[in-house]
N, C-alpha and C positions, 0 to 999 in steps of 0.2 A: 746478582752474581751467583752461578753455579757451585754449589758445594763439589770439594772431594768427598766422593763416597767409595769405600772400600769394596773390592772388588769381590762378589760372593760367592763365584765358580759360577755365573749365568753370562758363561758368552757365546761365538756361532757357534761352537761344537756341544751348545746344549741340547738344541734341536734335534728331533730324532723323527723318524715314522715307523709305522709298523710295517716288514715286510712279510712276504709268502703269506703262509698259512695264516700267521699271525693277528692280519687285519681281518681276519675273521673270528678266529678261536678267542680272541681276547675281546674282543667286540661285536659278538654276534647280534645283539639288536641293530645297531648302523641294521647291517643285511637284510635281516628276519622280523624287523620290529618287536625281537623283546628276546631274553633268554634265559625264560619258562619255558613252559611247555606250547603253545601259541608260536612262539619261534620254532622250535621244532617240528612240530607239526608241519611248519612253511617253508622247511629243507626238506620236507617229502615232497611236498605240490610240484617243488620246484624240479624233481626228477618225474614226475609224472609230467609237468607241461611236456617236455620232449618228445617224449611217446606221443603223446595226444597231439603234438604238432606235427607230426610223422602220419597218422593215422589220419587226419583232418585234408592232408596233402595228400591221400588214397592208398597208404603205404601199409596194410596191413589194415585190419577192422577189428583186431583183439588186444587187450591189455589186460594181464596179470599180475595183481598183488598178492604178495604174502606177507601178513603179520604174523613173526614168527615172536614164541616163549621168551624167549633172550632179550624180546625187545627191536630185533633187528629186523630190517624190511627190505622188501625187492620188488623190483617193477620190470616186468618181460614185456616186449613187446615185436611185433612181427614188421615194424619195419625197414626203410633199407642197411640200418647200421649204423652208428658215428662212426666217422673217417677219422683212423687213429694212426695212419702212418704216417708215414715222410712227407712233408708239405716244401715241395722244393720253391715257392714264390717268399713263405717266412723263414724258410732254412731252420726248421724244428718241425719237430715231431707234432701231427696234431693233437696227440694226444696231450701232450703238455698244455697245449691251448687251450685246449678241451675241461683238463681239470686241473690244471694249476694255474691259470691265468686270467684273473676278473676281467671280466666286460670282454672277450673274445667268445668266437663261435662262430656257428656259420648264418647268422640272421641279419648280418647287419651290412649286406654290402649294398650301399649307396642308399639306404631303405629302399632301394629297387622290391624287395622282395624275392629276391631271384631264387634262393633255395626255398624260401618262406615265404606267402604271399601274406597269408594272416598269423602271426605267433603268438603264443602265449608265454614262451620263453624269451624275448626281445632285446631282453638288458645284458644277457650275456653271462650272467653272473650263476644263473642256478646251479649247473654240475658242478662246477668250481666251488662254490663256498659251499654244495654242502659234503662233496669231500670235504673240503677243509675242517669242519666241524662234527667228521665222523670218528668212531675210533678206529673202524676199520670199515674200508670199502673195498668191493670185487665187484671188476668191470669185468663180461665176457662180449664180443662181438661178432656174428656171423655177416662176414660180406666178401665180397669179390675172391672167392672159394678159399676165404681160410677164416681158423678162429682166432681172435686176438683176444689175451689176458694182460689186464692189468693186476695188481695190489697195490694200496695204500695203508699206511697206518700213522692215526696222529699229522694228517697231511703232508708226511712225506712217502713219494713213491719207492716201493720196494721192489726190486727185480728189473725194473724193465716192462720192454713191451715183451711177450710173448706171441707167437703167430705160427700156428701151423696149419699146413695145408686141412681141410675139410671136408665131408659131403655135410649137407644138412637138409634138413626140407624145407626150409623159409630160412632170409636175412631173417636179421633185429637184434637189441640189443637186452643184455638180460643183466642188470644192477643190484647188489646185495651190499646193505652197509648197517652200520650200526651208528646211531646219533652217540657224540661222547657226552657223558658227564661230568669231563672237565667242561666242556663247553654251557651246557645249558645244564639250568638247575633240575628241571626234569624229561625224564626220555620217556615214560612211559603213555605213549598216546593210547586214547581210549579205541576200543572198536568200531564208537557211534562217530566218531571224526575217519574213518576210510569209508564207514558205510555213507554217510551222509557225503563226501566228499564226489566219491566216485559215482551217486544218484545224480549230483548235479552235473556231473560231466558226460554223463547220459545222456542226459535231456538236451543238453546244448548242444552235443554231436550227435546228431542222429545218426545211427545203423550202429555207431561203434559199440563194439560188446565189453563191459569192463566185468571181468574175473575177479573176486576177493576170495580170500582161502584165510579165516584166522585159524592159527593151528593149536593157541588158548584152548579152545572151545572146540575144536576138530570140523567148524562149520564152513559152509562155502554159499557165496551169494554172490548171483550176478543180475547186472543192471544197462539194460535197452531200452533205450526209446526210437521205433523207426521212423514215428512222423516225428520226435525231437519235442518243440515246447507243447506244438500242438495234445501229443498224446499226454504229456506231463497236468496242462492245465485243466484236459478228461479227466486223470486221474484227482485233481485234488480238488474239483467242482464234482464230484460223487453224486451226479446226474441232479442237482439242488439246484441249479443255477437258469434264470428267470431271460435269459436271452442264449441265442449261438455260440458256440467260440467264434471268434474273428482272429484270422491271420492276413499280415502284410507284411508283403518284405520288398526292400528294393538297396539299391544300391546309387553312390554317389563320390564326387572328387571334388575336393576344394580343400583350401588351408586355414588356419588358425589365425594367420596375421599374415597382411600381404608379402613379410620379407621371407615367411616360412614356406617352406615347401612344399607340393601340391602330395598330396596324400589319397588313398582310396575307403571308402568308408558300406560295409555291405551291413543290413539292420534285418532282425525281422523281431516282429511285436505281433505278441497275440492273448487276448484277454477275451472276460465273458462276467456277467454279471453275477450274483450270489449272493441271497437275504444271509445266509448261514455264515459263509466262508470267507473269507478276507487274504490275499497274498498280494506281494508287488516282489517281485526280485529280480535283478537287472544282471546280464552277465559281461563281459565283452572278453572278446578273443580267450574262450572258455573259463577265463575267471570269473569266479562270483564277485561282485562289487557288492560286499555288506554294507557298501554307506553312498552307493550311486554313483554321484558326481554329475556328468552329465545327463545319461539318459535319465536320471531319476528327476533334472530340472526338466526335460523334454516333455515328458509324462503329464507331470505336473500343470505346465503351462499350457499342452494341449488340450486337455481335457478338461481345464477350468471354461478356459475361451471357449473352445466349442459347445460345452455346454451349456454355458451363461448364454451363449449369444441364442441357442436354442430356447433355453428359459423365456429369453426374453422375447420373439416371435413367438413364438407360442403364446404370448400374455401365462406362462404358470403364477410368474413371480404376486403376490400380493402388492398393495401399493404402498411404497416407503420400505419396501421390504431390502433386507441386505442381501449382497452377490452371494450364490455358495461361494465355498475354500474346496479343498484339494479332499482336507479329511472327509466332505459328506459325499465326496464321490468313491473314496479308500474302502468304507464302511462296506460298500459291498460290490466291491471289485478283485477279480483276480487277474493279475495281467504277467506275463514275463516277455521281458525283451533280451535279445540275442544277436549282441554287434560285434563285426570285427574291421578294424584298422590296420592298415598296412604303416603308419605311424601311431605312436599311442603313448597319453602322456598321462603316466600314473601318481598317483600324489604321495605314493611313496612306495618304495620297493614290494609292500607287500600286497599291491595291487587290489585294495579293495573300495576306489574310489579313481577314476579317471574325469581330467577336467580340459578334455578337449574341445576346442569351441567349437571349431566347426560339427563335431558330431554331435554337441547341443542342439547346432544351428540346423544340422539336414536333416535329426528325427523329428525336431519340431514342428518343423513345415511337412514334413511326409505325413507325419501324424493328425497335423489339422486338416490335412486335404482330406485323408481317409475316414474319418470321424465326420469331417461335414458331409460327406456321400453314404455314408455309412446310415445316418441320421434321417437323411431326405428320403434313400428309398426303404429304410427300414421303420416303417409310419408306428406300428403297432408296437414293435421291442421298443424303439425309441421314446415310444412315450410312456413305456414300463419302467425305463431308466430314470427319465426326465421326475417323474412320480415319484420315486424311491428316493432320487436323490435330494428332493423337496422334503421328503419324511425325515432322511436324517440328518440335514440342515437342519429342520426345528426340532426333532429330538435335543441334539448337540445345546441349538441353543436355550432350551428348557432347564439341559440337566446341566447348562453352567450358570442361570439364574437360580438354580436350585440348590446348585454347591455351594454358591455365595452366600444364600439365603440360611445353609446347614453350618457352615463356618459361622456365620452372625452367631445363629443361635445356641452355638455349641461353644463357643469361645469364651476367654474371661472364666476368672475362679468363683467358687458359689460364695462370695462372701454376702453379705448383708444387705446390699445392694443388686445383688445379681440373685437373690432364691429363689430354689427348687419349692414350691409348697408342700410343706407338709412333710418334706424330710430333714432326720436327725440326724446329726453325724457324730463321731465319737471323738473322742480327744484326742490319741495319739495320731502324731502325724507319721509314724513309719510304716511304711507302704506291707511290707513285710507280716505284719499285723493286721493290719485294719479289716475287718468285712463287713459288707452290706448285705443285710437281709431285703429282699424284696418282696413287703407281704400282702396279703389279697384283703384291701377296703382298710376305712379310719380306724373301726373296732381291733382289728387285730393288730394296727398299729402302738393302741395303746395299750394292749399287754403286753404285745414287743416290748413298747419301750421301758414299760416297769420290771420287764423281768430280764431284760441285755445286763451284760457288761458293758459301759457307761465308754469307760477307755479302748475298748479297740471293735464293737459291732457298731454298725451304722445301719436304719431303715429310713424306706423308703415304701409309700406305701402305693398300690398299683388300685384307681378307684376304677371300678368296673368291668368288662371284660375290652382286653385292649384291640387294636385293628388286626386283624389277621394279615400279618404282612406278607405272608406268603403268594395270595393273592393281589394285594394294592399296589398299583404304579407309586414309585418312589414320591411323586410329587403330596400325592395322598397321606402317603406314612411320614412324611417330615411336615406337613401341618398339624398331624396328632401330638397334641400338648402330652400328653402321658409318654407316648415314645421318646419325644424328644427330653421330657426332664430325666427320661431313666440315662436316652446318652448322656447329657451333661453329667448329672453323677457318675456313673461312669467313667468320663475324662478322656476318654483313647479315642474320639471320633470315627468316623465308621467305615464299613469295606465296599465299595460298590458296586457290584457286578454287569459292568453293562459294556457297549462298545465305548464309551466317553473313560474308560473306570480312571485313564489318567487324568482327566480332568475334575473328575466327582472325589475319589479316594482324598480321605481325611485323618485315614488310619494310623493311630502309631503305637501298640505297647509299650511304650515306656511312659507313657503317659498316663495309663490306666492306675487310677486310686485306690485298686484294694487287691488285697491277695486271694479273697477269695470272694464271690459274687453266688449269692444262696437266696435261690428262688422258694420260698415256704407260705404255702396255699394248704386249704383249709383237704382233709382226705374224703371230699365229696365228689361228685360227678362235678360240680359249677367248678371248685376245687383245681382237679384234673383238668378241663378245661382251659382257664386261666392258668397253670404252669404251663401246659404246651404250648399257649398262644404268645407266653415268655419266653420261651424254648424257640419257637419257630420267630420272634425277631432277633433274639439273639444268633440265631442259624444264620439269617441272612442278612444282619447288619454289622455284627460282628464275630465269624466264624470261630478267627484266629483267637479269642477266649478258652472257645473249647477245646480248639485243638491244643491250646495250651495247659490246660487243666483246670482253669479257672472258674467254671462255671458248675456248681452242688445246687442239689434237689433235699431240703430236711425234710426228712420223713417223717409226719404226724400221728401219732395213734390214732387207732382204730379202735381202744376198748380199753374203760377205765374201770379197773376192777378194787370194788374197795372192803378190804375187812374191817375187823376191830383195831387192827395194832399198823393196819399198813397198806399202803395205795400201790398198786401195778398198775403199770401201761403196755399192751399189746399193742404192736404195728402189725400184727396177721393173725386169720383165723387160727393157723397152725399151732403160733406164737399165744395165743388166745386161752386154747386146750389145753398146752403144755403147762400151763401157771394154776388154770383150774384144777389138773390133778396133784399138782402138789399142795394146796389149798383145803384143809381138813375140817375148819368150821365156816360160819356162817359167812358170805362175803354177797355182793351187791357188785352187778355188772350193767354198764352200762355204754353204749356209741358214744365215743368221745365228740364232745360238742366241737362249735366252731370255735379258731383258735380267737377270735375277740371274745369268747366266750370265759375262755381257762382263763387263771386265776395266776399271777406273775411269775410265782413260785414252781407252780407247776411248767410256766412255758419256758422258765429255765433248765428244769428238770430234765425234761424231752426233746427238748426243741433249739437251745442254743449253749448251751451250758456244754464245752467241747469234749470235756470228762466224760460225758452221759450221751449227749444228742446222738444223732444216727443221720449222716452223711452222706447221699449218693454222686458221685463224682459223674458229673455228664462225659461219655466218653468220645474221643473221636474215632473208633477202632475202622467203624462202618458207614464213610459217610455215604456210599451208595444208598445201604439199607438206608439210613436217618433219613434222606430225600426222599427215599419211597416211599418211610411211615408217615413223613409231613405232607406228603402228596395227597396220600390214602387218607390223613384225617382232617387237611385243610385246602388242600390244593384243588383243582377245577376235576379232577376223575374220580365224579360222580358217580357211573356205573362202579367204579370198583369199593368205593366206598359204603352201595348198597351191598355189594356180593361179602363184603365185609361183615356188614351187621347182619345180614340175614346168617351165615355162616356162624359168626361167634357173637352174636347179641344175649343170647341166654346165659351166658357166663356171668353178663353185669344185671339181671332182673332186679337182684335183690338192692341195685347200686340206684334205680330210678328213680327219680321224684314226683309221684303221679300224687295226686290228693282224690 
């Protein structure tokens, strides 16, 4: 039996919705998907679709933005106008339609297309919500010989329509507003989101000419493409690329499901091979789609099939061999495709993902057709392709039995059962403290370790000169037991730099055991040698060290100068002189030995004792130059490395070990 329950003020008149303005400004993500800056940014697209829909319709070939100081932006354009008067079929002004009425416009009657064949404004909603979420917008209009003014503020219209008669030289429509900050938490869009924005809307219209004016920066830039993707996929294949462009385009009708509607669907797709370069970027009805949807499965699925079933006529494949994937044909493909629909089903208002089936269904098949004739009479490219993509198929799969094989052996803590040979570690466990000396052979392990602080240095000793990783294919430098026991000490796993790097990448600083990581080799030519060969895997295994600060060079004397009453250490000639003139009797100078050589006290003294020692902090200021020195002293350019030592070799004479 139902209880009485007291009544708590929830009854019909609780229910409410948001009107006007309101279901915008108080809910800008619903619209914009988000209300950062992201959402903002996509109440500008959303007044540029218009123009661009104008222009793609023949209606002008120029579009004008201004990012102006204030923040506030305008978009001019040359074509016929929005229709802002008397609508005697709705009995309202269009204007109101126009911008204060979601899902109204002029694109949507019967999806005929009748004012719009292809749109990129579709939904109805763009002018509208983002008046609604300005603090202040000004419409001007040139059409059927007069000018019309609006104002808004805070999504209420102020004034009226305005309309006076006019000359002008071209219709179009010219929009100024300002995003509010009651609405979104930020307004301040950067310059690289209109530059990059209006680049892509280049490419996908071809001829139309987009104007940017930042007034920040007093700079102005404009962006054409008159062949569209084709000149796009020239420019970013920077003449590198091992086959032609290819362009196809056609057009088609059909629906999503038989009860929907018949739709028209126009594609074109053009790609080109490239060891160097990599892109996939999909657009439809001038929107970029950051995340595909359909055309991105099309792509996809054509170019596996056609490929594979090439592999396999062809006999490439080895036997027992697995099918490629998608990614070894990515690795060096550049392709863009550029579709529009006359129906278009977005996976959310801010249209960076469309999951139409049918235009799944009709790039796919267009796509295998083109591809398999593509194939048949292109004997030569095709089997540059077929080649390449076989390379980085077994790349791929090399460097993920290699990552697994780097996880094994880098994983799990150094306890008793998992040791590093031969290295000591210190007591405290706070990370804050701790450092590891990494010093050159067993000898100078064991002065190290008589002469450390016990509680917070740790050594690790490096026996002979390690791989030069700069040169080794990774499979190489993860077999070398010496590299690999310095990662495990270590602890932070390593950076990969390849096309795989999401698959390889092991890296994580916070995992890294020590605050400070001190490479200390002996101040000989073998010395020098061995720190750089530390230097350069740490460059390229673990970058993000350095650039953190993590990574010290102690610096070892050079000359142990000894009196009656008292011992100096020089680390330079300079440094050498200056001790000997202050030095008034008898004293004894001599090249400081190798550091297994000193005596514990002494490798306190100089060498780790934080009081005393002398610390170079490896920097990242340069990493250009750093690449060029590690190049010059390990890397494959040979010639430059002789023009080197013939150059400054006589610098280091007295540094040689000749017997």
């Amino acid at each position: 039996m139902a209880k009485n329950v007291k009544n708590t003020g929830y009854g019909n008149d609780s229910i409410s919705s948001l009107k006007g303005a309101d279901r915008v400004r108080l809910r800008p993500a619903v619209i914009f998907g988000s209300d950062g800056i992201e959402g903002c940014q996509h109440s500008v697209f959303e007044i540029l679709s218009n123009s661009i829909d104008e222009a793609r319709e023949g209606y002008g070939n120029v579009i004008e933005v201004v990012r102006y100081k204030d923040k506030s932006i305008s978009v001019r354009d040359e074509g016929r106008g929005i229709p802002l008067d008397f609508n005697p079929k709705e009995q309202r002004y269009n204007w109101e339609l126009v911008f204060c009425e979601l899902y109204a416009g002029g694109k949507y009657k019967n999806n005929s297309g009748e004012n719009y064949e292809f749109s990129l404004g579709l939904n109805g909603l763009g002018s509208c919500a983002t008046q609604y979420s300005s603090e202040y917008m000004d419409v001007t209009v040139y059409r059927d010989g007069y000018r019309y003014d609006l104002h808004f503020e805070k999504g209420e219209n102020i004034g009226g329509l305005k309309k006076v008669k006019c000359d002008y030289e071209t219709t179009g429509t010219f929009i100024k507003w300002r995003p509010d900050l009651e609405v979104f938490t930020d307004i301040d869009i950067p310059l690289e989101y209109f530059q990059n924005t209006l680049k892509k809307q280049a490419v996908v219209n071809a001829g139309i000419i987009f104007k940017l004016h930042d007034e920040e920066t007093g700079t102005d830039y404009e962006y054409c493409y008159q062949n569209g993707i084709v000149d796009y996929i020239k420019e970013i294949n920077q003449d590198k690329g091992f086959t032609e462009i290819q362009f196809y385009e056609s057009s088609a009708r059909g629906r999503d499901r038989e009860d929907k509607p018949e739709y028209k669907v126009k594609m074109q797709i053009a790609f080109c091979f490239n060891n160097e370069i990599n892109l996939l970027e999909y657009y439809h009805n001038s929107s970029f789609l950051e995340y595909g949807g359909a055309p991105d499965k099309a792509v996809k699925n054509a170019f596996v099939t056609e490929i594979d079933k090439c592999l396999k006529a062809r006999g490439k494949y080895n036997k027992d061999e697995a099918k490629i994937t998608f990614a070894d044909i990515q690795d060096s493909l550049i392709l863009v495709t550029n579709s529009f629909s006359t129906i278009t089903s977005y996976e959310n208002q801010t249209k960076k993902s469309i999951t139409n089936k049918f235009i799944q269904e009709a790039m796919t098949d267009f796509l295998k057709q083109q591809l398999e004739v593509y194939f048949i009479e292109n004997k030569v490219e095709s089997e540059k392709i077929l080649e390449q993509v076989l390379v980085n198929k077994r790349s791929r799969e090399t460097a993920e039995k290699t990552r697994v094989n780097i996880k094994k052996k880098l994983s799990g803590s150094l306890d008793i059962s998992n040791r590093v040979k031969k290295f000591v570690d210190c007591r405290t466990k706070d990370v804050s403290r701790r450092e590891i000396y990494i010093v050159e052979g067993d000898s100078a392990l064991g002065s190290c370790k008589l002469g450390r602080d016990a509680e917070f240095q740790a050594i690790i000793p490096v026996r002979g000169k390690i791989l030069n990783c700069l040169k080794a294919e990774y499979d190489s430098i993860f077999k070398n037991e010496i590299i690999v026991d310095l990662l495990r000490v270590l602890g932070c796993g390593v950076e990969i730099k390849t096309k795989h790097n999401k698959e390889f990448n092991t890296f994580d600083i916070n995992n890294l055991r020590w605050d400070k990581v001190i490479i200390c080799t002996d101040a000989d030519v073998d010395g020098f040698q061995i720190r750089t060969l530390i230097l350069a895997m740490l460059y390229r295994l673990v970058p993000t060290l350095i650039k953190a600060g993590k990574v010290y060079i102690a610096e070892s004397p050079l000359f142990e100068i000894t009196t009656k009453n008292k011992t100096y250490f020089a680390y330079s000639e300079k440094e050498k002189n200056q001790i000997l003139s202050k030095i008034s009797g008898k004293y004894t100078i001599q090249r400081s030995k190798g550091l297994g050589e000193n005596d514990p006290d002494m490798m306190w003294e100089t060498t780790m004792n934080p009081e005393t020692r002398r610390l170079i902090k490896v920097m990242p200021d340069d990493v250009v130059r750093t690449e060029q020195v590690f190049d010059l002293l390990l890397g494959d350019n040979l010639q430059g490395r002789k023009e080197f030592i013939e150059e400054n070799g006589y610098r280091y004479m007295d540094m040689i070990d000749v017997s």
